[in-house]
N, C-alpha and C positions, 0 to 999 in steps of 0.2 A: 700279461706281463706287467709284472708291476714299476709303477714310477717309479725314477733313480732319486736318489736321495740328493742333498745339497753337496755331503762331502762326498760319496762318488762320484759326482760329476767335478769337483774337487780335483779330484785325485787322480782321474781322467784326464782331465787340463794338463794337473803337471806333468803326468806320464808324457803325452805328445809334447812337452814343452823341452822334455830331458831330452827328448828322441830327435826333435828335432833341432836341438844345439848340438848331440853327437854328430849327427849328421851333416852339421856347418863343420864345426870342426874337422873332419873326416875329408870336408871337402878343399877345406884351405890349408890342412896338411897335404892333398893327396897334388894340389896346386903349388905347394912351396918345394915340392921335389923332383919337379918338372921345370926347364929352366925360363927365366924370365923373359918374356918378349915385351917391348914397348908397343903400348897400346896405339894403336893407326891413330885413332880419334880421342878426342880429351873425353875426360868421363863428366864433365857436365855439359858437355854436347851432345854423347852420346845420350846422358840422362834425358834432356828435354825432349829429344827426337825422340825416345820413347815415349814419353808423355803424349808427346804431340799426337803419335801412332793411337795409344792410347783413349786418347779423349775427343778424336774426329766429330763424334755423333753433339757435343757439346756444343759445337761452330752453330751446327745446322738447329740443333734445338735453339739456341741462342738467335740464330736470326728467324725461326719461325716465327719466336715468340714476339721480337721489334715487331715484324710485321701485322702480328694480330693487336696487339696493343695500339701500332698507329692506325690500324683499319678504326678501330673501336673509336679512338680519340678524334679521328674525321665524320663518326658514323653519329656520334655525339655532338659533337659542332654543328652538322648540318640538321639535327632533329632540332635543336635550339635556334636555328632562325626562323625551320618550320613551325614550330607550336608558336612561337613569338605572334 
């Protein structure tokens, strides 16, 4: 199979790009004739709570990493009074 060209893959891009702007579209028409309900939660509340759902693993990389970083920084401090 031969490699795609630059403007195929081109052309490809904006095919999925028209498809899927139909497809919003289609979606916020098929929403605006259905009737309006006020949203339970604010939508930058609901936003972050997504996020937050999101990006969990982010916490735990985040404190593994303090944790190896102060080991190292202790593990150094104490080789420099030994070699001293």
């Amino acid at each position: 199979m031969a490699k795609k060209t630059a403007r195929q893959r081109k052309e490809e891009s904006q095919l999925r790009a028209i498809q899927q702007a139909t497809a919003n579209v289609n979606r916020v028409v098929a929403r605006s004739d259905a009737p309006a309900a006020a949203p339970s939660v604010p939508a930058g509340v609901r936003h972050t709570a997504e996020l937050a759902d999101e990006y969990k693993y982010v916490r735990s990389d985040l404190r593994r990493i303090a944790l190896l970083a102060t080991s190292i920084i202790v593990v150094l401090i104490a080789l420099s009074f030994v070699i001293r």
